[in-house]
Structures are given as structure tokens and as C-alpha cells.
C-alpha positions as CSV (number, residue, x, y, z in Angstrom):
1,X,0.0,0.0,0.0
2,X,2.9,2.2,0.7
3,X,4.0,2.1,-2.6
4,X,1.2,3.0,-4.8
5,X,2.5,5.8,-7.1
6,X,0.5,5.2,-10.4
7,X,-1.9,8.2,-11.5
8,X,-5.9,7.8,-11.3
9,X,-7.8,6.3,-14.1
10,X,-11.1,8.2,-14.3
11,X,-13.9,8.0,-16.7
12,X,-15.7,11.8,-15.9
13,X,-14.3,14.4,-17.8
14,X,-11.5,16.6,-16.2
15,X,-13.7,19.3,-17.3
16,X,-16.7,18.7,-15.9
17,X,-18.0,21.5,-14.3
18,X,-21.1,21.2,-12.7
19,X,-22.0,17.9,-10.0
20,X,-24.5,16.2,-12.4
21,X,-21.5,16.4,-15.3
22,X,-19.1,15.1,-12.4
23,X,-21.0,12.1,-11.5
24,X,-22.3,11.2,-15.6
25,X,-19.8,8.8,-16.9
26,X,-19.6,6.3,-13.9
27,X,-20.1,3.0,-14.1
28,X,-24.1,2.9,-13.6
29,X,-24.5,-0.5,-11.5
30,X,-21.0,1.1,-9.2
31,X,-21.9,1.7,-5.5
32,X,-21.9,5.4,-5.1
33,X,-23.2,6.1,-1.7
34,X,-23.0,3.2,1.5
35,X,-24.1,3.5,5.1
36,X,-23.7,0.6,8.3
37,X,-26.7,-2.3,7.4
38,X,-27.8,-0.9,4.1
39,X,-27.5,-1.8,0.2
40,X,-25.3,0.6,-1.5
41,X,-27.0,3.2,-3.8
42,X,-25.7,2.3,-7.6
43,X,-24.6,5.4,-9.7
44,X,-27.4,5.3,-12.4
45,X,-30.4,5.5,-8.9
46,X,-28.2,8.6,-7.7
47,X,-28.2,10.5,-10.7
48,X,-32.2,9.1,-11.3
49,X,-32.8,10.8,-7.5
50,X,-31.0,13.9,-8.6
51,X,-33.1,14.4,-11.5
52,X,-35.9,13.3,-9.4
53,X,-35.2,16.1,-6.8
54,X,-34.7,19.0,-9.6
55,X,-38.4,18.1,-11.0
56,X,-39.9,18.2,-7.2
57,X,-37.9,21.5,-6.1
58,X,-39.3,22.8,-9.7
59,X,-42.7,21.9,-8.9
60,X,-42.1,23.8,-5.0
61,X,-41.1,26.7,-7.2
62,X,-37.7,26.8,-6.5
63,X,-34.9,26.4,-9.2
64,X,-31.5,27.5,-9.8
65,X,-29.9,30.2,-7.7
66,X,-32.7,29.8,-5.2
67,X,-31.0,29.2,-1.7
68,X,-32.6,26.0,0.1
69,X,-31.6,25.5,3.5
70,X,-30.9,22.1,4.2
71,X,-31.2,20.3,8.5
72,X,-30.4,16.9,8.3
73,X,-29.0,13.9,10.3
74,X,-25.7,13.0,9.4
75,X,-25.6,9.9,6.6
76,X,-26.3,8.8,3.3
77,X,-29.8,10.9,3.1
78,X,-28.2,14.3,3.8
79,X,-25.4,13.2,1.4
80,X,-27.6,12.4,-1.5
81,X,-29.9,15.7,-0.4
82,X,-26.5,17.7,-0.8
83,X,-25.7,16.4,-4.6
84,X,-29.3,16.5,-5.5
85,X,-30.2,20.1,-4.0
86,X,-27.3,21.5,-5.0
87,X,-27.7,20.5,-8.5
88,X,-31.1,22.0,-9.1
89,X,-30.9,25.1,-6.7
90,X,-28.4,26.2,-4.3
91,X,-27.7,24.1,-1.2
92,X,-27.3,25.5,2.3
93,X,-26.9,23.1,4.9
94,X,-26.6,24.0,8.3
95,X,-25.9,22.2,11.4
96,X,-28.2,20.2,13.4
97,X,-27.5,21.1,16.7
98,X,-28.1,24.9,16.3
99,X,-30.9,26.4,18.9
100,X,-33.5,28.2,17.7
101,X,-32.1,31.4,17.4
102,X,-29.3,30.1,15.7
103,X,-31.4,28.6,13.2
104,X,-33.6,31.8,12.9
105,X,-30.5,34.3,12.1
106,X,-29.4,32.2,9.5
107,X,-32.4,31.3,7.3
108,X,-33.4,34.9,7.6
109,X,-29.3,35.8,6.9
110,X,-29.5,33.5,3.7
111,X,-32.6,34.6,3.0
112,X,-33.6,30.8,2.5
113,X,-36.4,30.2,-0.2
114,X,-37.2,26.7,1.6
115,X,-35.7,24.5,4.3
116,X,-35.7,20.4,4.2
117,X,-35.6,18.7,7.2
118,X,-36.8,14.8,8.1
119,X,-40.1,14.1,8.7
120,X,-40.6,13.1,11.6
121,X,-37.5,14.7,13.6
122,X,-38.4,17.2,15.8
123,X,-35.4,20.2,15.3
124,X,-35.4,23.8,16.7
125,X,-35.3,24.8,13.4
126,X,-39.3,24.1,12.4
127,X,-40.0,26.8,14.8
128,X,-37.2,28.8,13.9
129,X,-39.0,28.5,10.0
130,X,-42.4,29.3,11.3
131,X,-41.1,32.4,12.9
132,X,-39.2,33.9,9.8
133,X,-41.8,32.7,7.3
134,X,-39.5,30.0,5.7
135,X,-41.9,26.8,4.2
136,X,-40.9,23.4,5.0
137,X,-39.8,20.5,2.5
138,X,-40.2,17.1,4.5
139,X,-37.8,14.4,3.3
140,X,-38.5,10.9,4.4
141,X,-35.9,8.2,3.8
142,X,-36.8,5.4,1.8
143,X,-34.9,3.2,4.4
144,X,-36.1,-0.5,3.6
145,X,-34.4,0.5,-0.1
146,X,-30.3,1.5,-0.8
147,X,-28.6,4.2,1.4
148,X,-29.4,7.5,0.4
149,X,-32.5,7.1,-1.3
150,X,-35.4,9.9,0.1
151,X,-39.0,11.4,-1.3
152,X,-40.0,15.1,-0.5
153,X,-43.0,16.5,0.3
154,X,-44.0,20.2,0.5
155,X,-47.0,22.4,0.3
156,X,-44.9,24.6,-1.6
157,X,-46.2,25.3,-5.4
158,X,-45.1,27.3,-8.1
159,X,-42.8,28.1,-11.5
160,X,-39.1,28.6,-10.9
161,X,-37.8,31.6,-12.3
162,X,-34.4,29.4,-13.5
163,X,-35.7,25.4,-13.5
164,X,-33.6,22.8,-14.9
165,X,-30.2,21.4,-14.1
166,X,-27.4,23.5,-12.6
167,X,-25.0,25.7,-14.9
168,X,-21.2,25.8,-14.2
169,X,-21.7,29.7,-13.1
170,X,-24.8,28.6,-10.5
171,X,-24.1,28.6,-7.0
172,X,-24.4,25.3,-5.9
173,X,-23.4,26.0,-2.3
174,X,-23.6,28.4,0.4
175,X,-22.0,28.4,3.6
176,X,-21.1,30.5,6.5
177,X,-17.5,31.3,7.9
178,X,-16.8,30.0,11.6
179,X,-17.6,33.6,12.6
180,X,-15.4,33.1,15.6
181,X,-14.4,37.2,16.1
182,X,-16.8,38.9,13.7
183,X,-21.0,38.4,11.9
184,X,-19.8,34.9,9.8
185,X,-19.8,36.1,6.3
186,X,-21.7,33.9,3.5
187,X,-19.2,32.3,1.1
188,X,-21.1,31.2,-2.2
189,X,-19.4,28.3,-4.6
190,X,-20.4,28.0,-7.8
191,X,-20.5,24.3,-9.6
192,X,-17.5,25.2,-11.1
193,X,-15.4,26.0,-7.9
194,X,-16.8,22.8,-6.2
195,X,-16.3,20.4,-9.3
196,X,-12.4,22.4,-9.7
197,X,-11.8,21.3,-5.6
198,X,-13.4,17.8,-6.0
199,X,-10.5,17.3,-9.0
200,X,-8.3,18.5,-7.5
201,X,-8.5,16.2,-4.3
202,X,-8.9,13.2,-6.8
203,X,-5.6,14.1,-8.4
204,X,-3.8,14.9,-5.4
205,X,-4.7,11.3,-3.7
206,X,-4.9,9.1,-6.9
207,X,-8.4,8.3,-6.1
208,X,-10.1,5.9,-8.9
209,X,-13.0,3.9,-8.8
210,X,-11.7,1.1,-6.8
211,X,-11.4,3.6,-4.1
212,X,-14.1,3.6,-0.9
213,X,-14.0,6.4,1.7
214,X,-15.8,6.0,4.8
215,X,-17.3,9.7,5.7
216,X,-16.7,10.5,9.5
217,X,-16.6,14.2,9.1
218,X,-20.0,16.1,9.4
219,X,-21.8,17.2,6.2
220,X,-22.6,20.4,7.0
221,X,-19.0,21.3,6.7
222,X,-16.9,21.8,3.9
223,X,-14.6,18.9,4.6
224,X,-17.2,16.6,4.5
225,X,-19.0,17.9,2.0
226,X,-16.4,18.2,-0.7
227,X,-13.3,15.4,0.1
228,X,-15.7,12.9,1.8
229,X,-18.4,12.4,-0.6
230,X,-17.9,15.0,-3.9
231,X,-13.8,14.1,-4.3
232,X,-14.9,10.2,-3.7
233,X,-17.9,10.7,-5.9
234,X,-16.1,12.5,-8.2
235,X,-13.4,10.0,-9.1
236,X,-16.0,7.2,-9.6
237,X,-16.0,5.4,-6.5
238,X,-18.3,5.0,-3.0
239,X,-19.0,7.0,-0.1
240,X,-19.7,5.0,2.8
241,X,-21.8,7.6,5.5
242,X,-21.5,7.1,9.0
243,X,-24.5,8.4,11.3
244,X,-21.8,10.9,12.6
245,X,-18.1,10.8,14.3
246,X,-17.9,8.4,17.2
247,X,-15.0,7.3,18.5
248,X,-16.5,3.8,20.0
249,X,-18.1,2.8,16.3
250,X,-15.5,4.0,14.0
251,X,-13.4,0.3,14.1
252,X,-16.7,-1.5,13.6
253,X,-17.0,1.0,10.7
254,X,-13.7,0.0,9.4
255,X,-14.9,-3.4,9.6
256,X,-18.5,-3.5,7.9
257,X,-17.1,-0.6,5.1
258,X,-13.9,-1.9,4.6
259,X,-12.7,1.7,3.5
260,X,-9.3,2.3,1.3
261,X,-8.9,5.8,3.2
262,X,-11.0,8.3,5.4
263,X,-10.9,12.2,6.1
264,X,-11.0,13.5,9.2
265,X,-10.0,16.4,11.2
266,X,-7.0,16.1,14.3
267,X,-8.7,15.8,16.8
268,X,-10.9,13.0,15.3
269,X,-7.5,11.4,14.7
270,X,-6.3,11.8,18.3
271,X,-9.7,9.8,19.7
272,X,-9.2,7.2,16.9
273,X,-5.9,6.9,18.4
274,X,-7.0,6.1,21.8
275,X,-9.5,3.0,20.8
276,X,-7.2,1.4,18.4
277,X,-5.0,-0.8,21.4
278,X,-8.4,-2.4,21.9
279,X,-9.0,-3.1,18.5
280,X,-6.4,-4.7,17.5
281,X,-8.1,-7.4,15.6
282,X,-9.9,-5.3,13.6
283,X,-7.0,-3.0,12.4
284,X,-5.0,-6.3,11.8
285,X,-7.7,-6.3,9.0
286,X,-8.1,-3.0,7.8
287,X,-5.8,-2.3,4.5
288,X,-6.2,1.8,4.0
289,X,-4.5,3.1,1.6
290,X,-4.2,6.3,2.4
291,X,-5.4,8.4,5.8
292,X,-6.0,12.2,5.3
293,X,-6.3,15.2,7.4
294,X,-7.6,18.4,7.2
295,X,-9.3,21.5,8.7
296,X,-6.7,22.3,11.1
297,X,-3.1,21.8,12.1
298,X,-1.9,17.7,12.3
299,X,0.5,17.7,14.8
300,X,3.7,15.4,13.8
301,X,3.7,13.2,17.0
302,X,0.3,12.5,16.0
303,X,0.7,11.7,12.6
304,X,3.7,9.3,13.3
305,X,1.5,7.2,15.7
306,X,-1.2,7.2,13.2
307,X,1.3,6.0,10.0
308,X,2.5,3.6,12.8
309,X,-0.8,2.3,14.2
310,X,-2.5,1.8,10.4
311,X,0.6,0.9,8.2
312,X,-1.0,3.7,6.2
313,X,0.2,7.2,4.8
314,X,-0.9,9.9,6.3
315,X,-1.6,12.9,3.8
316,X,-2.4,16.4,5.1
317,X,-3.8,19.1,3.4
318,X,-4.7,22.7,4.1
319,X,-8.6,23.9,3.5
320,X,-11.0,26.8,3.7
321,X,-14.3,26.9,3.1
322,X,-13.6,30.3,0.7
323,X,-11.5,27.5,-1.6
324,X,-14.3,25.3,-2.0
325,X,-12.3,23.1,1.0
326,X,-8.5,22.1,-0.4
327,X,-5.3,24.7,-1.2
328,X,-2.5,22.8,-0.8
329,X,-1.8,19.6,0.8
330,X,1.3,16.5,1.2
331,X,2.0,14.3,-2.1
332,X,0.8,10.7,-2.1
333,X,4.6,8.5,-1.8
334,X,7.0,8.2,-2.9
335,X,7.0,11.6,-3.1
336,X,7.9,13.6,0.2
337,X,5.7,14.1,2.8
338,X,6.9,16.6,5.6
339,X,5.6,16.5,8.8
340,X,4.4,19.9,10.0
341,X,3.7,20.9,6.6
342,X,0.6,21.0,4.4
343,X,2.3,20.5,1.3
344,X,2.6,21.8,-2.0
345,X,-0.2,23.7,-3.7
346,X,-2.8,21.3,-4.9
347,X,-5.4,23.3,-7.2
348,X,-5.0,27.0,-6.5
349,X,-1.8,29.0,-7.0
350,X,-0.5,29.7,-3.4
351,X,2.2,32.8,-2.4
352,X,3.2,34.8,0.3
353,X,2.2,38.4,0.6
354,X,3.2,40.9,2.9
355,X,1.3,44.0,4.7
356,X,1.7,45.9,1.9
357,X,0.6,43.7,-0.7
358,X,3.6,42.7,-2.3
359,X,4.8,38.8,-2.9
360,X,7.1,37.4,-0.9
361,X,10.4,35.0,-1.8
362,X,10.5,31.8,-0.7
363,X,11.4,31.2,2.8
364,X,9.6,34.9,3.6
365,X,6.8,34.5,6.2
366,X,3.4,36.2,5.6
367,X,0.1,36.1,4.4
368,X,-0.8,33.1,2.5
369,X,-2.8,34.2,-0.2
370,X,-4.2,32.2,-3.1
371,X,-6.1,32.7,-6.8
372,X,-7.4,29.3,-8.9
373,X,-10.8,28.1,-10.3
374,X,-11.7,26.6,-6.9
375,X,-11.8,30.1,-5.0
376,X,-15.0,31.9,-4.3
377,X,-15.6,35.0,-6.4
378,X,-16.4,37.1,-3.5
379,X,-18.7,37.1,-0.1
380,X,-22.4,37.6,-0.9
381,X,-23.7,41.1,0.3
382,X,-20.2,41.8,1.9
383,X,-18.1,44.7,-0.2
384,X,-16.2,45.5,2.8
385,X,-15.1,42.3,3.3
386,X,-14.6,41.7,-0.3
387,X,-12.4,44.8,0.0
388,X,-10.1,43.4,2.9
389,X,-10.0,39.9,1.6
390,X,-9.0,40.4,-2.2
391,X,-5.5,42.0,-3.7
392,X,-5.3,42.1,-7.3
393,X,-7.3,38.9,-7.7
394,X,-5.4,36.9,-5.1
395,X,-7.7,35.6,-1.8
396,X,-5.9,36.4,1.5
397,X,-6.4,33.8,3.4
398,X,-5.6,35.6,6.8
399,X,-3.1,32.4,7.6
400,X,0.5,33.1,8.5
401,X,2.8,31.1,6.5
402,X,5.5,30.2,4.3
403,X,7.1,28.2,1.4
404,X,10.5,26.9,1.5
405,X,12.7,26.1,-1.3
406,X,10.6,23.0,-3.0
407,X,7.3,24.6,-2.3
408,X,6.4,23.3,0.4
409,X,4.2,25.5,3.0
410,X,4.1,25.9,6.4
411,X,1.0,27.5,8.5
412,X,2.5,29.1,11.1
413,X,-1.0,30.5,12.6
414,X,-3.9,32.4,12.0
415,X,-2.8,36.3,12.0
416,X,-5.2,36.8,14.2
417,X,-4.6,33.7,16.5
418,X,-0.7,34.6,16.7
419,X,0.0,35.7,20.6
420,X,1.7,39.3,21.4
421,X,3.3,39.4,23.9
422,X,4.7,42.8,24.7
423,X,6.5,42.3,21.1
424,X,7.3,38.8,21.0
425,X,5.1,37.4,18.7
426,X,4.0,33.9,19.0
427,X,2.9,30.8,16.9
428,X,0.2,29.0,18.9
429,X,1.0,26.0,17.0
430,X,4.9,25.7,18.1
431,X,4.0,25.4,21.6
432,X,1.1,22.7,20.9
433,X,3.9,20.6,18.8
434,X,6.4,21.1,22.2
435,X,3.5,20.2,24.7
436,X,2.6,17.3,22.8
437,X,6.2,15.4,23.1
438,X,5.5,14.8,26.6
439,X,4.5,11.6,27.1
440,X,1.8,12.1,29.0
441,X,-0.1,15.2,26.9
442,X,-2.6,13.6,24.5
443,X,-3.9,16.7,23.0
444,X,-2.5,20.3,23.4
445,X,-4.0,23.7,22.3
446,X,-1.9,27.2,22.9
447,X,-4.0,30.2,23.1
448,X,-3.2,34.2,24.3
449,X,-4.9,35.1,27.5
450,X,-5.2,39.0,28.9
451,X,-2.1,40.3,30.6
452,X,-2.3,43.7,32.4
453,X,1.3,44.8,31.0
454,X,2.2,42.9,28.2
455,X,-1.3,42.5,26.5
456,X,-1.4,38.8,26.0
457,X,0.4,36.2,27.7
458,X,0.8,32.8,26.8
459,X,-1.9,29.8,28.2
460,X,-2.4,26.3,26.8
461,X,-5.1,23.6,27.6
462,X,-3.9,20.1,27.8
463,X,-5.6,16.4,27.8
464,X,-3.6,13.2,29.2
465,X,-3.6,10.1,27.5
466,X,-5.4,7.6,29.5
467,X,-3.7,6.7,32.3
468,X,-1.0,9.5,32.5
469,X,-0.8,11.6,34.6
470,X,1.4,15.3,34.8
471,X,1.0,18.6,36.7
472,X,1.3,21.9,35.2
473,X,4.8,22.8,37.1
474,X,6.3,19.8,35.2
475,X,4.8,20.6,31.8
476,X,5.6,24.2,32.2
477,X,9.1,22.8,33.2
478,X,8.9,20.8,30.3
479,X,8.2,23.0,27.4
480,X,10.7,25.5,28.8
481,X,13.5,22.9,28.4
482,X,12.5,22.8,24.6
483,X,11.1,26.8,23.7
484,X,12.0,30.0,25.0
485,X,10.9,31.5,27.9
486,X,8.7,34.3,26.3
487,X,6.9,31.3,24.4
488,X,6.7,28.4,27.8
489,X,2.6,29.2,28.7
490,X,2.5,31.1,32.0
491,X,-0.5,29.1,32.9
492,X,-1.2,25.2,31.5
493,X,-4.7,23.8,32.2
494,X,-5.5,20.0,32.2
495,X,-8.8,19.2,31.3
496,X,-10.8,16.1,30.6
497,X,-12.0,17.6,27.1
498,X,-10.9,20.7,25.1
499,X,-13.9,22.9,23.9
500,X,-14.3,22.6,20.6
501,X,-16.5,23.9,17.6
502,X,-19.3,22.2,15.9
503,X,-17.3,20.7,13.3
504,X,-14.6,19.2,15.8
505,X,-12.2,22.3,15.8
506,X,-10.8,23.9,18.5
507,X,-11.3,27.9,18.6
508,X,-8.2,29.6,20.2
509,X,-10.1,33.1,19.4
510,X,-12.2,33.2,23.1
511,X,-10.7,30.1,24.9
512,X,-9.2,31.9,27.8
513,X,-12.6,33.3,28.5
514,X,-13.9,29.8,28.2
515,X,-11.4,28.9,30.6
516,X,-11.9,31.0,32.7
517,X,-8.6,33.0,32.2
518,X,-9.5,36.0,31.1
């Protein structure tokens, strides 16, 4: 497995750009979609229930460009509801466990045309809908047939303004930034910047259609959305969609799916990790291919116990949700792949820009900035933020970074995550990669906290491994025997879990008021 190095053989065009032209030339009878106990859904009965979905979302009077909100379980329903809304109108999923007001802010903030949730499940977001006037598709799973397969029902009637399949310049998906420090801002992607990603990720990991990904990540998130099921998709072979992450299922998962690789994010990695000593059957038979990460920083400690635990490569890549998901990520062997990097570009163009706007050498650190047919033409409604995020036509990212000699780039922070202290400015991310060589840290996040004189001091947040124990003396101890003193975290908190966002990843922006430390 280590030494696959041969180039994809795919049957969809390399130009395909819309998600009904991406899935068209695959094998009809090929499984497309699978999910734990159920007969996969064949290629030929997904595109049927995608041009199924366009006629029913024409008859509710909603067609192309129309934004339909979409609050669904994690699985094969909400992955088929993704391809199939998305190719008829534009998709918006959000996630589940929103409240109500939540929910509320962004239908009205989308200004949603429709929402589809699952009969049957009760969400905050029907009352949410009521409230803001939004009508309700129901979607009930047709779960005594394949994975994925679903009928809708509205009271919704009426002519489309733009009915009909999807054109390469439609949006095809909408989705809110993390909105960690700021309103989130609505990024649209048009079929061609989500078809151009979904390449891109087939190219970069050889996928063909012998390939099977099991889908761990959630699908109201980029990640999911684009390298679990439209990369997989994309390149002719299956999604397999778990009901949602869980450390205790995911070898049992491996097991009935029999994947050749999965995507997840670190810290879905790190609790992988921890179950795999007591599963050592299983992984005896589980052949992956290939193991990717994504989302945010891998540390290296991890991904050397993960290579080590699987027998598998572990390929890590660098995403935004403005890129339609990938920018650059590590080769598939024999080429190089360097831990603590995210690789060399892989669709986009990537460079290095400074305050003023200028590009940077190689080996300069600054803003990493990027331009390609995967990048979002611009927030919707937003022209300051347009203003502040574009520089003759390249995307700043707002990532600190550089490339070294053979292109290879290193994050080294958010700019607004980096940690100033009285001057000193510090990556977060070098102390979570000296906190995590203790032998007893598990998982490690750096963050600033307030400091009366200097601004912002340095704090981190630590799990143990099971078992371990450590005090905050000796880590502090520790880490100073490895970093400066400016960059050793005046305060070190143990914890039994670190907060974390929806999609699984941790916020440094507000986790010293979390804490506690503030």
C-alpha cells in the first residue's frame, strides 16, 4: 500500500463542471453512496434521484440560484440531499445542533427560499422556520431500499424563475465562515469551484474507482461535503456515510465498510488513536491506503502514531471553506511528505504576501494568499469584506505562512490567532507541537490570555492520554527545556475535554474566556 504511485484512471471528464457532469460517466451499477446495514445506492439510482429532486424542487417553485436550507442527520440521506439540492438550486446546509435562534438568524441571513428537514424529527429549526416565514420541505428516507434514497413533500407550489439542471456559473453551495471574532460572512461556490476542488482532491490522492472512503466528518461542513463524498464521488467510487463521528463505532465502521482511506479532522484522529489498542483485531484487517487530514493543524507526534498504528500514509492538506475546501496539501509516496507541513499547492496558486501587498520570496513569512478556479468570487452582500480579503485577484487567506525552497508551505497560525506578547510574537502552533512530546499530553491547544502589562500572555489547555498523569509545574518545566521563555505558557490547564467547535475544531479566538482565564 505504501508504494502505490500510479496516477488515477477516471472515466468523468476533467472538465466537468457542474456535480450532475461530475458524476455522468460512472459505471451505472458502481456503488456510489453506503451506510452501516444498508445496500449501497448504484450510480445510475443517484443521478435518477437527482433528477428526481430537480423536477420536485421545480414543482415547490424553487430552481436555480434559489437558496434552500438544508437540517439533516448525518448519513447517506443528507449526502444524496446535498448532490441533488445542490444540483437543481443552491444548497445550504446547516448544522443540526443549532438552537433556535441560531437557526432563525441564518435562514433569515441567507434569505432561505425553503428548508428540508426529516419528517418526523423534531429540530429547533421548524419553529425557527415558522417564525421567519420559511416553508418546510419534509424528506423521508426510503430506508427499507439502498442508502441515500429519500422522497419530498411540500405544500410549496409554483414556477421557478431558472428550472432545470445546474449551470457551471450557478451557485451550488452556500456556507457561513466560523464567525469566531466577527458576523460569519456567506461564502457562495459556484459548480465550477466545487467540481475544480473535487479534481483536485482526486488528483492529489490518486483516487479511482476502486477507491471507498468512509465519511466520518459532518456534512454540514466543507470537509465533508467536498473530500468525503464529492472528491470520492467524483473520481468514480463509493462514499460510505457514517450516522456521525464516534469514537467507540469508528473500528466497527472500518470493519463492515472496509474503506481504502477516510478524512477526518486532528482531533478526530487523536480519539481514533485512543480505541485502536483495543481493537487490535480489527486493524490487523483493515488495508487503508491512504489516511487524510484536514481542517486544522496535524501535529507530527500524531501523525507518526497514526502511520504507525495503520501501516497507512498519512496525507495532510490545508482547506478553507472560501477555496471550496482544499489549497495545498502533502503528495501521495514516494513523493515527500513533511511533517508539520501542508504541502505543496494542490489546485489553487499559493504565495506569500506581505502587509503591503507585495509577494514574498520563498522562505519569507506572511500572508498566505491564493487565486485558482476553486476560490469563491467574493462574499455575498459583503463589499467591505470583499475589499479586505482580495488583492489584485489573489484571496488572502488571513493564515500566516511560508514556502521553503521546494514549495512546500508551512502554516504558522492564524494572524489573528498569533499571541503578542509585549512584542514577542508567538505561533500558537509551536507550543502545541512542544506540549505534545510529553509523554503524557494527548492533545495540546496554545491560546493568548489578557495580561495587564504585556497585553497577552501565553496559556495552553492540555488532555492526558489515559492513564497518565502530569501537573502543570512539570509541563511548564517541560516545554521551557524545549522553547523559550517568552513562548513556555504562564498558565497550563489539564482538562478532561478541550472545547471545541461544531465541526470538531478547537477555537483559540475566546478560549481563555472559556477557561476562565481572562
Amino acid at each position: 500500500m505504501w508504494g502505490f504511485t500510479g496516477r488515477p484512471t477516471v472515466t468523468a471528464s476533467p472538465a466537468a463542471s457542474t456535480i450532475a457532469e461530475l458524476l455522468a460517466a460512472h459505471d451505472a451499477a458502481s456503488p456510489a453512496l453506503g451506510a452501516p446495514a444498508r445496500e449501497p445506492l448504484s450510480f445510475a439510482a443517484l443521478r435518477a434521484l437527482i433528477e428526481q429532486t430537480t423536477a420536485a424542487l421545480n414543482g415547490f417553485g424553487l430552481g436555480r440560484g434559489d437558496p434552500v436550507a438544508i437540517v439533516l442527520p448525518n448519513g447517506p440521506e443528507m449526502a444524496a440531499a446535498f448532490l441533488s439540492v445542490a444540483s437543481a438550486a443552491t444548497a445550504a446546509p446547516l448544522n443540526p445542533g443549532y438552537r433556535t435562534d441560531e437557526f432563525s438568524f441564518y435562514l433569515s441571513d441567507l434569505e432561505a427560499r425553503a428548508v428540508v428537514v426529516q419528517r418526523g424529527e423534531e429540530s429547533p429549526v421548524r419553529a425557527a422556520a415558522a417564525a421567519e416565514g420559511v416553508p418546510l420541505i419534509e424528506l423521508t428516507p426510503l430506508s427499507d431500499g439502498p442508502a441515500g434514497g429519500f422522497a419530498l413533500e411540500s405544500d410549496l407550489r409554483g414556477a421557478p424563475t431558472a428550472p432545470g439542471a445546474s449551470e457551471p456559473d450557478d451557485t451550488a453551495l452556500v456556507l457561513h465562515t466560523s464567525g469566531t471574532t466577527s458576523r460569519p460572512k456567506i461564502v457562495p461556490l459556484r459548480q465550477r469551484n466545487v467540481c475544480a476542488s473535487a479534481r483536485h482532491i482526486r488528483d492529489t490522492l490518486s483516487l479511482t474507482p476502486d477507491d471507498r472512503c468512509m465519511n466520518i466528518m459532518p456534512l454540514f461542513h466543507i470537509h465533508g461535503l467536498i473530500a468525503g463524498v464529492l472528491a470520492s464521488l467524483g473520481a468514480g467510487g463509493c462514499t460510505w456515510c457514517s450516522p456521525g463521528f464516534n469514537a467507540m463505532q469508528v473500528f466497527a465502521w472500518l470493519r463492515e465498510a472496509r474503506p481504502s482511506w477516510y478524512t477526518a479532522v486532528p482531533t478526530m484522529h487523536q480519539l481514533i488513536l485512543t480505541r485502536a489498542e483495543r481493537n487490535a483485531e480489527i486493524l490487523a484487517e483493515t488495508e487503508l491506503r491512504l489516511i487524510r487530514s484536514s481542517s486544522s493543524s496535524l501535529p507530527p507526534t500524531v501523525m507518526a502514531e497514526l502511520e504507525s498504528t495503520f501501516g497507512a500514509p498519512v496525507i495532510e492538506s490545508y482547506g478553507m471553506t472560501e477555496a471550496a475546501h482544499q489549497m495545498t496539501s502533502n503528495p501521495m509516496p514516494p513523493l515527500a511528505r513533511k511533517p508539520g507541513s501542508v504541502g505543496l499547492p494542490a489546485g489553487p496558486e499559493i504565495a506569500i504576501m506581505d502587509a503591503d501587498g507585495a509577494i514574498q520570496a520563498l522562505g519569507a513569512r506572511g500572508e498566505v494568499v491564493i487565486r485558482g478556479p476553486n476560490v469563491t468570487d467574493g462574499y455575498r452582500n459583503n463589499p467591505e469584506a470583499n475589499a479586505e480579503a482580495y488583492t489584485r485577484g489573489w484571496f488572502r487567506t488571513g493564515d500566516q505562512g511560508e514556502l521553503d525552497a521546494k514549495g512546500y508551505l508551512t502554516i504558522t497560525g492564524r494572524l489573528k490567532e498569533i499571541i503578542n506578547r509585549g512584542g514577542e510574537k508567538i505561533s500558537p502552533r509551536e507550543v502545541d507541537e512542544a506540549l505534545l512530546q510529553h509523554p503524557a499530553v494527548g492533545q495540546a491547544v496554545t491560546f493568548a490570555m489578557p495580561h495587564e502589562r504585556l497585553g497577552e500572555e501565553v496559556a495552553a489547555a492540555v488532555v492526558l492520554r489515559d492513564g497518565a498523569e502530569a501537573e502543570e509545574r512539570e509541563l511548564r518545566r517541560f516545554v521551557g527545556e524545549r522553547l523559550a521563555d517568552f513562548k513556555t505558557p504562564r498558565r497550563i490547564v489539564i482538562l478532561d475535554e478541550i472545547p471545541k467547535g461544531a465541526t470538531g475544531k478547537v477555537q483559540r479566538i475566546g478560549l481563555a474566556e472559556k477557561l476562565g482565564l481572562d
